[in-house]
C-alpha positions as CSV (number, residue, x, y, z in Angstrom):
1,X,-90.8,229.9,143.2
2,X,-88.7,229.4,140.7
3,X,-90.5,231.0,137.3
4,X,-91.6,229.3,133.7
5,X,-88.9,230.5,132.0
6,X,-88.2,230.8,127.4
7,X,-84.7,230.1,126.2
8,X,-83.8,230.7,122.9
9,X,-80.7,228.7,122.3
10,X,-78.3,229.4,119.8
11,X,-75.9,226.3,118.3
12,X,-73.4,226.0,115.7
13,X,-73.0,223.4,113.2
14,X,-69.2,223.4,111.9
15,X,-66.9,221.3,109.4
16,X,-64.0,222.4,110.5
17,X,-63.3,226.1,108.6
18,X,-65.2,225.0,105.6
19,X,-69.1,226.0,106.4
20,X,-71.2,226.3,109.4
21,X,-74.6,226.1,109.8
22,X,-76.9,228.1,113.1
23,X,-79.9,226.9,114.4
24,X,-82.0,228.7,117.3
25,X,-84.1,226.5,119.5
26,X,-87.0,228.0,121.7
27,X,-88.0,225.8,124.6
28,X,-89.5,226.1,128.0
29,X,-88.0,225.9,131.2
30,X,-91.3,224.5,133.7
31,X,-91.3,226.2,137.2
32,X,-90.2,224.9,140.0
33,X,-90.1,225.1,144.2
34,X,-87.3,227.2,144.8
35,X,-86.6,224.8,147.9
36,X,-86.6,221.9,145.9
37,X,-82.9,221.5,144.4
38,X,-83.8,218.1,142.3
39,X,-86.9,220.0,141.0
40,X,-84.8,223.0,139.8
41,X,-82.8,220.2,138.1
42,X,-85.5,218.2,136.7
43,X,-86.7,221.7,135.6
44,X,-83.4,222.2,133.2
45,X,-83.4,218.6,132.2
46,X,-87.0,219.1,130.5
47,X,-85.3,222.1,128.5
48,X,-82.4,220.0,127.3
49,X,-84.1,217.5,126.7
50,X,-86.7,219.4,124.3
51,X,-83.6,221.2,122.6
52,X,-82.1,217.8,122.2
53,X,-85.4,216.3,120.5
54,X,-85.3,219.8,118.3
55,X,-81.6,219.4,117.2
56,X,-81.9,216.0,116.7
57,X,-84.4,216.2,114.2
58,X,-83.1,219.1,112.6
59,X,-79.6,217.4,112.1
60,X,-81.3,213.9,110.7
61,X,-84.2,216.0,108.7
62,X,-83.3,218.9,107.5
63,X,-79.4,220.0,107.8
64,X,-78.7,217.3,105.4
65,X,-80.2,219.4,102.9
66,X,-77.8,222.2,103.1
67,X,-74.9,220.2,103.5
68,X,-73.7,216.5,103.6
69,X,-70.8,217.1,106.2
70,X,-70.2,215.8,108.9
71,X,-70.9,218.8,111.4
72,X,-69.1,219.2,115.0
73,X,-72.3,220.9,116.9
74,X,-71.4,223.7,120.1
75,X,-74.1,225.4,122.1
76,X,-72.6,229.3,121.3
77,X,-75.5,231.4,123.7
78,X,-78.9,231.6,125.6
79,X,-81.0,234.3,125.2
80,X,-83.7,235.4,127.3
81,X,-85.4,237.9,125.5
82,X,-86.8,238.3,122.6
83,X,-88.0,241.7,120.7
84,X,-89.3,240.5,117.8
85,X,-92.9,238.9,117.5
86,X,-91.3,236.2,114.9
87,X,-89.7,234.3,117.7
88,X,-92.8,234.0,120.0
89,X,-94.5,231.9,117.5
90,X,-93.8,228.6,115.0
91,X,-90.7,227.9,113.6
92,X,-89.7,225.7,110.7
93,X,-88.2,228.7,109.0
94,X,-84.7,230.4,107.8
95,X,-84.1,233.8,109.2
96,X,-82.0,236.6,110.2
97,X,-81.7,237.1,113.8
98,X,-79.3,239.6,115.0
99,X,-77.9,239.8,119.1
100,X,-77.5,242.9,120.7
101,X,-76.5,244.0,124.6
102,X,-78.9,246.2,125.6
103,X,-78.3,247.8,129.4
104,X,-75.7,244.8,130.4
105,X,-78.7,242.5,128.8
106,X,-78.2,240.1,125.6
107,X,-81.5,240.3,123.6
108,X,-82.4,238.8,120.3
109,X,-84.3,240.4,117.6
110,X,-85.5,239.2,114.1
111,X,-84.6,242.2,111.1
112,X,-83.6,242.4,108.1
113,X,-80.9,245.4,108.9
114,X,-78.9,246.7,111.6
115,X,-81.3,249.9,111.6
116,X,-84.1,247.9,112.0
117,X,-83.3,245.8,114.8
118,X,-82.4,249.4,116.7
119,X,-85.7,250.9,115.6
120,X,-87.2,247.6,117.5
121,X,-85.0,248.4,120.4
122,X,-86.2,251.2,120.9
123,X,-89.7,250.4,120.2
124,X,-89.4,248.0,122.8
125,X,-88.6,250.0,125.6
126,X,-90.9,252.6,126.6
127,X,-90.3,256.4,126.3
128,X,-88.6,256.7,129.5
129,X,-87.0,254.0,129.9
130,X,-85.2,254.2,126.7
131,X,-81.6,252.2,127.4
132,X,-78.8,253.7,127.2
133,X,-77.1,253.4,123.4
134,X,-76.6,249.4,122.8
135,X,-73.1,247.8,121.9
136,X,-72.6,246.7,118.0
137,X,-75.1,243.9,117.1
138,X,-74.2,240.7,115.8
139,X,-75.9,238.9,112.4
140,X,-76.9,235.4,112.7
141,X,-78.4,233.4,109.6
142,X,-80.3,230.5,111.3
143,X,-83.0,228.0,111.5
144,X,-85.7,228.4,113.8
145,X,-87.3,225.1,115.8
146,X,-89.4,225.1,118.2
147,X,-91.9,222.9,120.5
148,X,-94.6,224.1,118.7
149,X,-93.4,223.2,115.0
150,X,-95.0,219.1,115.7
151,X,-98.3,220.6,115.1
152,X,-98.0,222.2,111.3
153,X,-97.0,220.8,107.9
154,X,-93.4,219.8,107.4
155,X,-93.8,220.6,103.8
156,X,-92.2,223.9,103.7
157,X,-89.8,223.4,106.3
């Protein structure tokens, strides 16, 4: 069986060197029969699609707001997991997620500082399964969208 599965994807929004812009998507992967190749496709189609919906709206809606360019858009990384109890709910918000390896595993984590995303780390992890020290983390300014935002008011997004 293949599992339900969270992706936090991460794009970039460019004009050529002049500005770029993140967003992070969170969307759902349904499961799946493991035996059933077109249903493990299907199954990745509904999360593109739902990041597609997201970023399209985001890009008519609300990038325009920052900036008036004419933005190139790449998807830059996936993430799995999430540390931070900011990511599991709404969106509609500007924030400051950082990307860390952790163990040979890229997780995500919302913090204000460096320090603070390690203190989550290891906050994370139990006591005795505390990983072993984690590679240099990596800042990310972005907006976060996600299926849930179509239910809230869009006037402080």
């Amino acid at each position: 069986m293949g599992f339900q599965v969270t992706q936090f994807r991460l794009y970039r929004y460019a004009f050529r060197e002049e500005c770029q812009h993140d967003l992070l998507v969170r969307v759902n992967r349904p499961s799946y029969p493991n035996y059933d190749q077109t249903a493990d496709e299907a199954a990745e189609d509904f999360a593109d699609s739902a990041a597609d919906h997201l970023r399209t709206w985001w890009q008519r809606w609300l990038l325009p707001r920052d900036c008036r360019r004419e933005h190139e858009s790449r998807l830059m990384n996936v993430f799995y997991q999430a540390i931070s109890d900011e990511l599991n709910g709404p969106g509609l918000q500007k924030m400051m997620v950082w990307e860390v390896v952790v163990d040979d595993e890229t997780i995500i984590g919302v913090a204000s500082t460096e320090e603070e995303l390690y203190r989550q780390v290891n906050d994370y992890y139990a006591p005795d399964d505390v990983p072993k020290p984690p590679r240099q983390a990596i800042a990310h300014t972005i907006y976060f969208l996600t299926e849930q935002d179509g239910t809230g008011d869009l006037r402080d997004a």
